[in-house]
Each structure stands twice: as structure tokens, then as C-alpha cells.
N, C-alpha and C positions, 0 to 999 in steps of 0.2 A: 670829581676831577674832570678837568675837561679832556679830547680828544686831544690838543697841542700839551697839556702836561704828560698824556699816556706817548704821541710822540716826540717830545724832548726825550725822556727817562729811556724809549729805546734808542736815542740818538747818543744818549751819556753814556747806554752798555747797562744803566741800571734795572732794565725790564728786557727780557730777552722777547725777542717775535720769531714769527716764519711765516710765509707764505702758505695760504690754501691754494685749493686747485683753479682757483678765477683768477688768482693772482693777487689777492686782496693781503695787506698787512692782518694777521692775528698775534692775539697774545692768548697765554692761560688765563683764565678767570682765576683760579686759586694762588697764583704769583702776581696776579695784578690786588689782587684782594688782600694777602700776605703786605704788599708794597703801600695800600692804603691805610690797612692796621697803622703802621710803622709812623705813616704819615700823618695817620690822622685830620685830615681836609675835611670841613663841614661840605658836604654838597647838597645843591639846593632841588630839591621835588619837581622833578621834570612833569606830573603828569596835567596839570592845570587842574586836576577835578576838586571842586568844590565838597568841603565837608567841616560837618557841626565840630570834629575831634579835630581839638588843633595841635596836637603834640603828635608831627609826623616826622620819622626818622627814615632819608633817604640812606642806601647803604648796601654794604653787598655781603654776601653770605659769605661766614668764613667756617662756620660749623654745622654739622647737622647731626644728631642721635636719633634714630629713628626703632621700632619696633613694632611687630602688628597693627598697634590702634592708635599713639600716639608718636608726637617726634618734639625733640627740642631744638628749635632753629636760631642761631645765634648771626645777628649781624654786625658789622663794625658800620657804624654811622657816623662818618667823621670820628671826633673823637671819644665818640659812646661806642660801649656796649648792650646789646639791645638782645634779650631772651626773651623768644617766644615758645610756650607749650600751645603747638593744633595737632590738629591730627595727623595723620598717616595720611590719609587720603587727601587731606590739603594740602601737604606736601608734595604729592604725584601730580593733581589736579594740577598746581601753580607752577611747577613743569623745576621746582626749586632746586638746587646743585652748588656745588661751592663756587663761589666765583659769580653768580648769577646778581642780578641787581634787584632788588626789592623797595618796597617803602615800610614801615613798622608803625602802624595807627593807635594811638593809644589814649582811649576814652577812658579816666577813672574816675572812680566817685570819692575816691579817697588819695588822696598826694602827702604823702611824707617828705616835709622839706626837715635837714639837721645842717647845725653848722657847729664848727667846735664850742668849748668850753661856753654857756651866757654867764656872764657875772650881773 
């Protein structure tokens, strides 16, 4: 979502904000991430970096399970849902939180595509 859809939706009342101490507009990451679920918006890979894995899912964290050695991080990517199992400590490392923004890289050797019933 762009920056004029995040302020439209606080101009509707639909995404509430408040000011920090600079004086800058904030919102929650987990009501703006909640308000993207809902919406479902493809958004497009800000980072420009080039790579071999072309199934990149931009998105923001809407869950996290975590324990000692592992965590499962779930993202809403536009209108995907996107599960990753890394570790615990990748999750610290990458500074991850609900509401945070990610990208979801996803290199497989194997792809299952289904579609209903083949006659």
C-alpha cells in the first residue's frame, strides 16, 4: 500500500494514528497489517535487489510463534498467506515484530500447482 492509501484510510477514520514526539504521523504496525489482511493489496518489492528466486512475496507480519530454537512467521502478502519456519535467532537478527515489513523468498525444487476437478 502506498503512503496516500495509509493517509486516505486515516483521513476516512478507517486507520486510527497519533503523533510521536517529532511530531511525525504514526500508526500501529499490527492495525495497519490487520487493515491490509482485510484489504488484501498486491504490493510491489521495494528493495531493487536482484536474485536467481523469482517467487518474492512483499508483506507485512501479521504472526509470529516463537520458541527457543525455532519460530513460525506468517505474513499477509497482499492476498497471500505466506509461512515461514527459521529460527529464533533469525527472528531477533531481522529485528521481525507484527506489523514490520518483510519480503518472503521462495526458491523450490518442487511446486505443486491443483485446480478443481480435470475431466
Amino acid at each position: 500500500m502506498s503512503d496516500d492509501t495509509v493517509r486516505r484510510w486515516i483521513d476516512a477514520g478507517v486507520l486510527s494514528s497519533a503523533k510521536d514526539d517529532a511530531g511525525r504521523t504514526v500508526v500501529d504496525g499490527l492495525e495497519l497489517a490487520q487493515l491490509a489482511k482485510q484489504n488484501a493489496v498486491l504490493p510491489v518489492d521495494p528493495s531493487g535487489v536482484g536474485r536467481s528466486a523469482r517467487n518474492r512475496f512483499v508483506g507485512i507480519v501479521t504472526d509470529i510463534v516463537m520458541d527457543r530454537v525455532m519460530a513460525q512467521v506468517e505474513l499477509q502478502c497482499g492476498p497471500h498467506r505466506v509461512v515461514s519456519l527459521i529460527s529464533s535467532e533469525a527472528v531477533r537478527e531481522l529485528g521481525l515484530e507484527l506489523g514490520s515489513v518483510a519480503v518472503a523468498v521462495v526458491k523450490a525444487t518442487n511446486v505443486i500447482v491443483e485446480t478443481g476437478s480435470v475431466e
